[in-house]
C-alpha positions in Angstrom: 0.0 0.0 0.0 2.8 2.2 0.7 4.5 1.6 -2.8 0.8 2.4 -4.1 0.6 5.4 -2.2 4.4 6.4 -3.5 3.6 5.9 -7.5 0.5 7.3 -7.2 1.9 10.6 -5.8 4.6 10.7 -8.0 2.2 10.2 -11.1 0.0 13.1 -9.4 3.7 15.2 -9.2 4.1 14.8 -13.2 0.7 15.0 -14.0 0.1 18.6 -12.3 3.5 19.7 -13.6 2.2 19.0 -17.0 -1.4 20.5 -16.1 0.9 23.8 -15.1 2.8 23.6 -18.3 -0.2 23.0 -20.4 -1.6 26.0 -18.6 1.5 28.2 -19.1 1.5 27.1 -23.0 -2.1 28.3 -23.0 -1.6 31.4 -21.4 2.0 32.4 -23.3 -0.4 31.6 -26.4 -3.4 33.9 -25.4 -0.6 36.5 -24.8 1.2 36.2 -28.2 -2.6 36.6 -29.8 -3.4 39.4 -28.1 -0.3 41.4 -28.9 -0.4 40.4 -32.7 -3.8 41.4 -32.9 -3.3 44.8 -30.6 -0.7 45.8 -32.5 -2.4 45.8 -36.3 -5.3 48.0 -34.5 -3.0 50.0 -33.3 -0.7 50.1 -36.6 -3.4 50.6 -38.7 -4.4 54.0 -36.3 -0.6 54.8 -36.8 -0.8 55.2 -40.5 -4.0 56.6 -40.3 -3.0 59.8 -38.6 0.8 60.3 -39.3 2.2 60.9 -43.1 5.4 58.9 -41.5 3.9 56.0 -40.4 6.6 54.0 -42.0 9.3 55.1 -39.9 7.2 54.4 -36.6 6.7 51.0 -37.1 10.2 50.2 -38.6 11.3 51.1 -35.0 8.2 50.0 -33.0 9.3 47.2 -30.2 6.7 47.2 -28.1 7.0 45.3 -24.3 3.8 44.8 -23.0 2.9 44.3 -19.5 1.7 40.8 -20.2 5.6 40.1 -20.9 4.6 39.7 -25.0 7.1 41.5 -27.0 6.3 42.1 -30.9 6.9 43.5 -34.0 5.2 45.2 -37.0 6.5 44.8 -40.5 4.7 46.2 -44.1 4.6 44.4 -47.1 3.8 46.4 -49.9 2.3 44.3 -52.4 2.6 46.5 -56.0 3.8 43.7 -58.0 2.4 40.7 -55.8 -0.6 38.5 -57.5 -3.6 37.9 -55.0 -4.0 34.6 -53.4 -6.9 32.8 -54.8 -8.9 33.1 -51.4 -8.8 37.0 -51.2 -9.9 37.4 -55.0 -13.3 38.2 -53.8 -12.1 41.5 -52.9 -11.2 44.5 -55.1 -8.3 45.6 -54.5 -7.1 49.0 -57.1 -5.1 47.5 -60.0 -1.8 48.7 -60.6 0.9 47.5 -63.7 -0.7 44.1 -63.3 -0.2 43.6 -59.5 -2.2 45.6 -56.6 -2.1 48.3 -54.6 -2.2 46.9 -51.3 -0.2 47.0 -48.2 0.0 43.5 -46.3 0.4 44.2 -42.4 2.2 41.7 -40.6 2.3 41.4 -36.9 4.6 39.5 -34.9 4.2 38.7 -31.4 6.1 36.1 -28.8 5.2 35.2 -25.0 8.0 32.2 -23.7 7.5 29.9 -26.0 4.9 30.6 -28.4 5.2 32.6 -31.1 2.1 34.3 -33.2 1.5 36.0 -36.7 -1.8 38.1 -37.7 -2.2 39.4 -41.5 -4.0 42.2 -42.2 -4.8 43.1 -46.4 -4.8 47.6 -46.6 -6.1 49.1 -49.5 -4.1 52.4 -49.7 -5.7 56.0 -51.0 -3.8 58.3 -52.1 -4.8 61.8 -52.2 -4.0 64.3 -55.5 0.1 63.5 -55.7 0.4 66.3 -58.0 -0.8 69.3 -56.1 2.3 69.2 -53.1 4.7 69.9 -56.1 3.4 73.3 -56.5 4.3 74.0 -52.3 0.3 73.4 -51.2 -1.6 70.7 -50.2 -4.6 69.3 -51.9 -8.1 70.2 -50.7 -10.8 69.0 -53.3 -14.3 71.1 -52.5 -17.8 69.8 -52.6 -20.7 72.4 -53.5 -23.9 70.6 -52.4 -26.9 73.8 -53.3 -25.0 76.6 -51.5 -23.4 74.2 -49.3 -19.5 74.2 -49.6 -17.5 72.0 -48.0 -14.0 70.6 -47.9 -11.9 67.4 -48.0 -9.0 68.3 -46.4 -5.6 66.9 -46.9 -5.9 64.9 -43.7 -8.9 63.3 -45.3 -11.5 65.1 -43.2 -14.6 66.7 -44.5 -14.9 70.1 -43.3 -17.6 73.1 -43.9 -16.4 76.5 -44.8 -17.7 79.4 -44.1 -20.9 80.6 -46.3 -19.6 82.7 -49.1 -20.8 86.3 -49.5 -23.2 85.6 -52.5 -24.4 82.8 -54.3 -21.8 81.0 -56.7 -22.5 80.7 -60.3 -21.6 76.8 -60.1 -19.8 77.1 -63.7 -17.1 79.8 -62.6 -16.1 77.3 -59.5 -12.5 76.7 -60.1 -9.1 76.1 -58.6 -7.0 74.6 -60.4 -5.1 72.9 -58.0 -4.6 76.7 -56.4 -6.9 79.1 -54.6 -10.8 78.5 -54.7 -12.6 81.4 -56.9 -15.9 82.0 -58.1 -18.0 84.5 -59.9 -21.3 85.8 -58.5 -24.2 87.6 -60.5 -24.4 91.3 -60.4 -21.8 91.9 -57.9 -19.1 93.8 -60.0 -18.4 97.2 -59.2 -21.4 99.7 -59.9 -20.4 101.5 -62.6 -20.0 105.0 -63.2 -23.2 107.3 -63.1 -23.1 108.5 -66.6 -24.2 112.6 -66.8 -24.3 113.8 -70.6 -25.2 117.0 -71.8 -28.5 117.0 -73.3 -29.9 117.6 -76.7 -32.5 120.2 -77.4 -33.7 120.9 -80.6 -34.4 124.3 -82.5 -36.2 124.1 -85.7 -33.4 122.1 -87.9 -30.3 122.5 -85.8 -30.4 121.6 -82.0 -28.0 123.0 -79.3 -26.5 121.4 -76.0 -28.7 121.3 -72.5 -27.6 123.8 -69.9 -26.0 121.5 -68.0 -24.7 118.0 -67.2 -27.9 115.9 -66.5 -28.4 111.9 -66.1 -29.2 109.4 -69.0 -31.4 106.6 -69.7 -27.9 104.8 -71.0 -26.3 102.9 -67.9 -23.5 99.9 -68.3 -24.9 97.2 -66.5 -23.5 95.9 -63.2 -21.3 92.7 -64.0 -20.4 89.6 -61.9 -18.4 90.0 -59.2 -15.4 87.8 -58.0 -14.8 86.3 -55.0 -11.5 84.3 -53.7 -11.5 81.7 -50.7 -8.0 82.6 -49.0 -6.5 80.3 -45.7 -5.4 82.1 -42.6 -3.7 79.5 -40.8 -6.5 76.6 -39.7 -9.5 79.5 -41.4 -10.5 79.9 -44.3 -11.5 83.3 -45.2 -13.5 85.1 -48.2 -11.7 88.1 -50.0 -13.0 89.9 -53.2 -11.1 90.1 -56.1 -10.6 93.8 -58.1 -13.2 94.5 -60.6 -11.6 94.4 -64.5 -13.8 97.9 -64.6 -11.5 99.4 -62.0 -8.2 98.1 -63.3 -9.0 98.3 -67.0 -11.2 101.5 -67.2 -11.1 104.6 -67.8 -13.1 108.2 -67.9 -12.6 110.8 -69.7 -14.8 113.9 -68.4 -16.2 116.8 -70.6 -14.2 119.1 -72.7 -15.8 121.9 -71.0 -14.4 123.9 -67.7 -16.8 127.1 -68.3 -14.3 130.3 -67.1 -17.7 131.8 -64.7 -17.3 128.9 -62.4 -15.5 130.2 -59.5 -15.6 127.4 -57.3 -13.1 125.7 -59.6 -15.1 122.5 -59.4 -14.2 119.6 -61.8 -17.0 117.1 -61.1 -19.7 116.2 -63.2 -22.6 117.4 -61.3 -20.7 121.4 -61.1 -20.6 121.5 -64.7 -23.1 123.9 -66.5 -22.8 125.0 -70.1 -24.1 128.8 -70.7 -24.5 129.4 -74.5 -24.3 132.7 -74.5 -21.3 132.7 -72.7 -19.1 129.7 -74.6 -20.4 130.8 -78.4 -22.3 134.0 -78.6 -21.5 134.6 -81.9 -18.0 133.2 -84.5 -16.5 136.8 -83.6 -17.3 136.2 -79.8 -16.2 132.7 -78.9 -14.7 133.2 -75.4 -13.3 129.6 -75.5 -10.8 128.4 -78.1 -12.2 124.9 -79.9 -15.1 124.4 -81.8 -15.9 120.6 -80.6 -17.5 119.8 -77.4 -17.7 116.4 -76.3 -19.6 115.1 -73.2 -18.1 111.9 -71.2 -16.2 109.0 -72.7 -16.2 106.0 -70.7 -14.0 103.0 -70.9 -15.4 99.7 -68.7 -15.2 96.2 -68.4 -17.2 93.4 -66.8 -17.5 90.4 -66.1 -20.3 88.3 -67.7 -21.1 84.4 -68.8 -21.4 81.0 -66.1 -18.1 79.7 -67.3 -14.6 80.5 -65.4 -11.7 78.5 -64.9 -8.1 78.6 -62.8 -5.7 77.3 -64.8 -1.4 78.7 -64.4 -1.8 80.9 -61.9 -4.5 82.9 -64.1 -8.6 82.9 -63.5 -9.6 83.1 -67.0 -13.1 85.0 -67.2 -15.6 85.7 -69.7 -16.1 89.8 -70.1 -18.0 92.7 -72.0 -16.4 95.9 -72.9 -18.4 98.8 -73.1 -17.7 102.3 -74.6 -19.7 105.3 -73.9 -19.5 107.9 -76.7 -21.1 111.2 -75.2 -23.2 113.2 -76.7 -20.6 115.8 -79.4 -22.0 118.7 -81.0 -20.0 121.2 -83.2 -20.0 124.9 -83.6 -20.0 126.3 -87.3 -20.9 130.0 -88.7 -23.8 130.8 -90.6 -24.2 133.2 -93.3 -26.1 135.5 -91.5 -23.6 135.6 -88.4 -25.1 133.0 -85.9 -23.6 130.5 -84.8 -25.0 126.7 -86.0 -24.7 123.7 -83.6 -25.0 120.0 -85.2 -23.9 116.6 -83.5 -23.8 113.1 -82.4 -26.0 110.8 -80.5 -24.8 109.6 -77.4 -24.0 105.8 -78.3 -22.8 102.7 -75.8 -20.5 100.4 -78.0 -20.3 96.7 -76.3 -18.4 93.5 -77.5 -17.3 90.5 -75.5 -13.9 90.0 -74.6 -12.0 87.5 -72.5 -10.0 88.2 -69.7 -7.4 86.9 -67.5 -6.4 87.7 -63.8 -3.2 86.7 -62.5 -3.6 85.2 -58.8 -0.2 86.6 -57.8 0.0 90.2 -58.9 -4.2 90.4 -58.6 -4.1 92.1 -62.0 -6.4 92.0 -64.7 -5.3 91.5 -68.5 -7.5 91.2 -71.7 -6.5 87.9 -73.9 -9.2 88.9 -76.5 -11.4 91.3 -77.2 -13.5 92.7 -80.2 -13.5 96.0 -79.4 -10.0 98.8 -79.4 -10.6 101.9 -78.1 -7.5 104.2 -79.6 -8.1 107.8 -78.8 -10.7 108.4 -76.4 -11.9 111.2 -78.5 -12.2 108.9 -81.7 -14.5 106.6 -82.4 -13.8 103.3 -81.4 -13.1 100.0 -84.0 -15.0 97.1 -84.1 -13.0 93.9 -84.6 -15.4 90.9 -87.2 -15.5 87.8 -86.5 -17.0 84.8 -84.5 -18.0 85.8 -81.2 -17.6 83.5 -78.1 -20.1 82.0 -76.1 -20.2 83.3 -72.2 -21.6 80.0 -71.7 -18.4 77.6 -72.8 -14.8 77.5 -71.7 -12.0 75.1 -71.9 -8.3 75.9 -70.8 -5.5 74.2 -71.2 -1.8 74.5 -70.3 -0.4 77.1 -71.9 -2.7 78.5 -71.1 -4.6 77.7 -74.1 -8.5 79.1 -74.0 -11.0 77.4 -76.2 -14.9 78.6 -76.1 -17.9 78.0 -78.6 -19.2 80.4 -81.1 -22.3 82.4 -79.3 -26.0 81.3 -80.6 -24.2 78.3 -82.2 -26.3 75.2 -82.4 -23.2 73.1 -83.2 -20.3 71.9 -80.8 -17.1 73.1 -82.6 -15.0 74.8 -80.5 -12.7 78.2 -81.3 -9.6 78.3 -79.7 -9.1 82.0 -78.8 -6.1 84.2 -80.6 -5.0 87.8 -80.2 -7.2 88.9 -82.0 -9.8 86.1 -83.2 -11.2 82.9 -82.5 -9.4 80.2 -84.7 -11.7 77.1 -85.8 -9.6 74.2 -83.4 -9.6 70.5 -83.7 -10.8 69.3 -80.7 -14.0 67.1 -80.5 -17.2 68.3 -81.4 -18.9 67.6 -77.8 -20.0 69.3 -75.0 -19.1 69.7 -72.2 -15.4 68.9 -72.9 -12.4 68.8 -69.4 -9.1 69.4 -69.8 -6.6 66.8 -67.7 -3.6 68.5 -68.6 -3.1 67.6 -72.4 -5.6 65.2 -72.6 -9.7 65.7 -73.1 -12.1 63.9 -71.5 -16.1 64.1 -72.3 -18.4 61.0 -71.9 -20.6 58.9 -74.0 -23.6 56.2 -73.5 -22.0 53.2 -71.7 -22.2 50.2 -74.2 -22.9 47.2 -73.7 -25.9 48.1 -71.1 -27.9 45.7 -69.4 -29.6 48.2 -67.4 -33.0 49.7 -68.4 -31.1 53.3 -67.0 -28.5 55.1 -68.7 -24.9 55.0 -67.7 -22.4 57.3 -68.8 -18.7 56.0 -69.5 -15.4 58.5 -69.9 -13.5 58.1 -73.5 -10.4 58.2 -71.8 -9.3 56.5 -68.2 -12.7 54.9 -67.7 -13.5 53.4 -64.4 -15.0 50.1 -65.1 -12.0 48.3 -66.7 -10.5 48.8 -63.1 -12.8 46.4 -61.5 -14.6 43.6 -61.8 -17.5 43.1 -63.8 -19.0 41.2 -61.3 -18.2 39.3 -58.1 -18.5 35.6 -58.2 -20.7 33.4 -56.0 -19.1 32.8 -52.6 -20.7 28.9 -52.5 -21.2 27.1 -55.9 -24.0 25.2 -54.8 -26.4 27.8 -53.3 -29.9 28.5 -54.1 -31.3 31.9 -55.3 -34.1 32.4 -53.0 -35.1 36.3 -52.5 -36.9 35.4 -48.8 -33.6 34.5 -47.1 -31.0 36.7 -45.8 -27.6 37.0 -48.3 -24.9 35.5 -46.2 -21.9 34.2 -47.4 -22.9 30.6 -48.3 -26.0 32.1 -49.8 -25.0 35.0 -52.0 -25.4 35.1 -55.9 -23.2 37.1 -58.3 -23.0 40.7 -57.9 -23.0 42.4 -61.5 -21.3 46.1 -60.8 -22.0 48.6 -63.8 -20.4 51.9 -63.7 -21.6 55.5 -64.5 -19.9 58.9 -64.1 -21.4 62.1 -63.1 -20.1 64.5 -65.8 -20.5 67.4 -64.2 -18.4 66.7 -61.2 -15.0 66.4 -62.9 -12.2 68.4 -61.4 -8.5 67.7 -61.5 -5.1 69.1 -61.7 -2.1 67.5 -63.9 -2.4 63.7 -63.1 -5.2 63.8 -60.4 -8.7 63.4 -61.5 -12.0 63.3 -59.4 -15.5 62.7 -59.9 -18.8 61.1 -58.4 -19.4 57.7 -60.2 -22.6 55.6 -59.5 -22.2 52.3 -59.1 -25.1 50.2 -59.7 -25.1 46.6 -58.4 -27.3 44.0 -60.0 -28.3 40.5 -58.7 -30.1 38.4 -61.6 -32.5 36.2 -60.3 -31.4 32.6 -61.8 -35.2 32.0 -63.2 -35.0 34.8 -65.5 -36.6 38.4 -64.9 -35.7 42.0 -64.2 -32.4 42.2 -61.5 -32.5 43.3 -58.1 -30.3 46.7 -58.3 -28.7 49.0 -55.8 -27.6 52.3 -56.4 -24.7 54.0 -54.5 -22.6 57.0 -55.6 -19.5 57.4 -54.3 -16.4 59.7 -54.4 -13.7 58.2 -57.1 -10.3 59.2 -57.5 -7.6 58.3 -60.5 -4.1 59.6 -60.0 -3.0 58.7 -63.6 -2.6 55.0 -62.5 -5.4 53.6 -60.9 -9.0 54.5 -59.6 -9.4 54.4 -56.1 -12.9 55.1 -53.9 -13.0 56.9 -51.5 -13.4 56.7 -48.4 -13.4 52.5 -48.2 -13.2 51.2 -52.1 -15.5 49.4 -53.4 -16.8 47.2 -50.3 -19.0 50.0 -48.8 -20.8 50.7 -52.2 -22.0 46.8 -52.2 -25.3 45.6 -51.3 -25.8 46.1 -47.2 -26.4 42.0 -47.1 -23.4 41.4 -49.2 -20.5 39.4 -47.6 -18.3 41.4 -48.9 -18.9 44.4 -46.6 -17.8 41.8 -43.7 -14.3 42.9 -43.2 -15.0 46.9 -43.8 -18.0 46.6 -41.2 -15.5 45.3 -38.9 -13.3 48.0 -38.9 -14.3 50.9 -40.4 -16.3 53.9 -38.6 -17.0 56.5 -41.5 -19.7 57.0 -44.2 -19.5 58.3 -48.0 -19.2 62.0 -46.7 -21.3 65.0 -48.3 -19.3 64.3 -52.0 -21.9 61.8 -52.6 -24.5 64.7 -53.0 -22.4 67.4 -54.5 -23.2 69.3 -57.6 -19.7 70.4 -58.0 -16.5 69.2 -57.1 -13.6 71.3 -57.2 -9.7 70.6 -56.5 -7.6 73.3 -54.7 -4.3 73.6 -53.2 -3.1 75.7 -50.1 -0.3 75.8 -47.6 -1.4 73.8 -44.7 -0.2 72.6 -41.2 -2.4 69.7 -41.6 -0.5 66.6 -42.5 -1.0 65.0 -46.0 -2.4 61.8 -45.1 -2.8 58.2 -46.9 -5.7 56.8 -45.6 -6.2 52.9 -45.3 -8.9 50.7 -45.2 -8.8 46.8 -44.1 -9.8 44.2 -46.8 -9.0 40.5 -45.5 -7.5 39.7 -42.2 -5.9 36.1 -41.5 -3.7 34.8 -38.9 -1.7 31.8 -37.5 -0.2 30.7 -34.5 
């Protein structure tokens, strides 16, 4: 019994040592998990909120207090095929590989040793703006609404502007944010003629300077969104009236005004006293000319930044005041005969220069020489204050005015020249290339889809997204799960309006519509979701998650993003107008990262 008692305490010695090792195995492995999985959270919040993520984590060797000890390493995976079990997601294409970051987490505790995998899309956000010392900030005008994507991919509102945008003249051109508003030019000047009355053939000047019925109409006035450290602010820019104008006043400084007053409303004419008689003039010219004014403004709902220059759409107006002429008569009086009043207008286009804030006229149809003469009319085609199209250069192109065709002019010294650019419209200038869009073809789809002729979205994804279990049953009563979900067909459309871009950067809302074709035949099951899309001469990407949170809410493939993603679509989704600036910034120009797959071992 005592042997018995000896073996059996002995056998209870090894078997509770091995119950403590078994337990310490356990717990080192719960450790090692734990870490790894802590530390791609925690990694993925490091490259989410500092542009030098990479040199954090290349030195990141963490202790925790569990005793673990780990380490973080990034696999970038440009030129790396994707393993047959992730091909369910869409990853960005790039030069036949992807681009995708592969996490990968390393933690130990004793023994045991763990490894977690986690799959990144990366976003890039407009590479070419930095180049030009600002960072990008793409604006979203949603009705009077303007907000901003800043370059630490935040969405942030600016302050109301001081009048209502004319959502054509929205432009930045990878530079400051300016617009054009109606009716908000400079007033101006009050014109005061000297009137015509008329005795018996002849007719003579008014006693004095008096109003007209001919006013130049108030033009559009500009407006420039400036940023004072974290701020933006709204600054107007000079009127081309100011800058470009000119008046010249009446000929007439009548000798019996003692108050030696100059301004309009002092001037009085007395007859008797300028031109009693041709042996009596008591002033020295025979030609009296009221006011000559020289004004532009600012007119049309097209505008666009492009060099360092806002290129605008402008009338010139000329006001030739009223001229009469004194001659002798036979019987010694003296005759007066004239000119109308007349107010000359022709369009012209104009260009203001962002860093001296001057104006400058690229074109226009009417030279004023001599204030005193006449001024010329220039023939030819007219543009229309309704097109515009710059190009580097810069190179302007417009439409002909109450054309019913699409050719476009491009605009000379002093014409428009017949160019060779398509005969669409609208047409958007990506640095040297044009972009306009046509009917998507082949459509499935009872609704229209729109496709771009260059750089088009859809041969960047899928056409459709194969059935995650072979063998499953369409049945429309029963949740979509992953064993249960059909193909998803994705057809593309872009939003023509939105484009914006500057150099290689290119963004615009797209629609995706996702269709589920019910295996017995009949219409699909669609869902529509528009989204923010972003090409930066390489890829498209979608921002903010890719393509996952533009999928069907049931869809499996939204499992991963669900997991670990907190934000939403942002206002972009609704916008009218998108529009990409750059400005000097404290804000870091972040990458932002979204998970796709996430796998581990140990």
């Amino acid at each position: 019994m005592a042997a018995f008692l000896f073996f059996l305490s002995v056998a209870l010695v090894v078997t509770n040592r091995e119950d403590i090792q078994y337990t310490l195995f356990v717990d080192h492995k719960m450790r090692a998990n734990l870490a790894a999985e802590g530390m791609l959270d925690y990694s993925l919040d490091i490259m989410r909120n500092n542009s030098d993520w990479e040199g954090r984590l290349a030195n990141w060797r963490p202790n925790f207090a569990s005793g673990a000890q780990g380490s973080v390493q990034a696999r970038f995976w440009s030129t790396t095929p994707m393993p047959n079990n992730l091909s369910r997601y869409s990853v960005p294409k790039l030069s036949g590989g992807l681009a995708a970051i592969e996490l990968v987490a390393t933690a130990s505790s004793g023994p045991f040793r763990s490894e977690r995998h986690m799959l990144l899309e990366e976003f890039r956000f407009a590479d070419s703006v930095p180049t030009q010392g600002g960072k990008p900030h793409l604006f979203a005008l949603t009705g009077n609404n303007l907000q901003v994507l800043t370059p630490s991919f935040n969405w942030e509102a600016v302050g109301n502007a001081p009048f209502t945008p004319i959502p054509g003249t929205l432009s930045a051109g990878g530079e400051s944010l300016h617009f054009l508003a109606a009716e908000q030019g400079t007033k101006p000047p009050e014109i005061k003629d000297f009137s015509k009355i008329k005795v018996g053939e002849i007719f003579v000047p008014g006693p004095n300077l008096t109003g007209t019925s001919v006013q130049i109409p108030v033009g559009h006035g500009g407006s420039v969104l400036v940023l004072k450290g974290s701020k933006f602010e709204w600054e107007a820019l000079p009127d081309p009236g100011d800058q470009l104008g000119s008046i010249v006043q009446p000929s007439i400084i009548p000798e019996n005004d003692s108050s030696g007053a100059t301004g309009w409303d002092k001037l009085t004419l007395d007859w008797d006293i300028v031109a009693k008689s041709p042996s009596e003039l008591t002033v020295d010219y025979s030609y009296f000319n009221g006011p000559r004014i020289n004004w532009y403004s600012l007119t049309g709902t097209r505008a666009e930044v492009i060099n360092g220059n806002y290129i605008c759409h402008g009338i010139h107006y000329f006001y030739s005041g009223f001229r009469f002429k004194n001659t002798p008569t036979s019987d010694g009086n003296v005759e007066s005969k004239g000119k109308d009043n007349t107010l000359f207008h022709e369009p012209c286009v104009l260009k203001y220069n962002l860093a001296e804030k001057k104006w400058a006229i690229l074109i226009d149809f009417l030279k004023v020489g001599d204030p005193l003469e006449e001024p010329t009319i220039i023939s030819g085609t007219r543009p229309d204050p309704n097109s515009l199209l710059v190009m580097p250069g810069p190179r302007v192109f417009c439409k002909q005015a109450c054309a019913a065709d699409n050719v476009w002019y491009e605009v000379q010294k002093e014409q428009l020249q017949l160019s060779a650019l398509p005969k669409r419209t609208p047409l958007f200038a990506l640095g040297e290339e044009i972009l306009y869009c046509d009917p998507r073809h082949p459509n499935p789809l009872s609704q229209p889809l729109t496709a771009l002729n260059r750089h088009d979205i859809a041969p960047y994804f899928p056409e459709f997204l194969p059935v995650l279990n072979q063998s499953a049953q369409y049945d429309p009563k029963i949740d979509l799960t992953g064993e249960q979900e059909p193909p998803i067909h994705l057809h593309w459309s872009v939003q023509e309006n939105t484009l914006t871009g500057y150099s290689k950067d290119l963004f615009c809302i797209v629609k995706l519509v996702s269709a589920i074709n019910p295996p017995g035949g009949g219409p699909p099951t669609t869902t529509e979701v528009s989204t923010l899309a972003h090409f930066d001469g390489k890829r498209w990407q979608l921002l903010p998650a890719g393509l996952a949170l533009l999928l069907p809410d049931k869809s499996s493939f939204r499992r991963e993003l669900m997991l670990n993603y907190g934000g939403g679509l942002g206002p972009a989704v609704t916008a009218t107008k998108l529009v990409l600036g750059g400005y000097p910034s404290e804000k870091p120009l972040l990458r932002r990262y979204v998970p796709v797959a996430r796998w581990g071992s140990g």
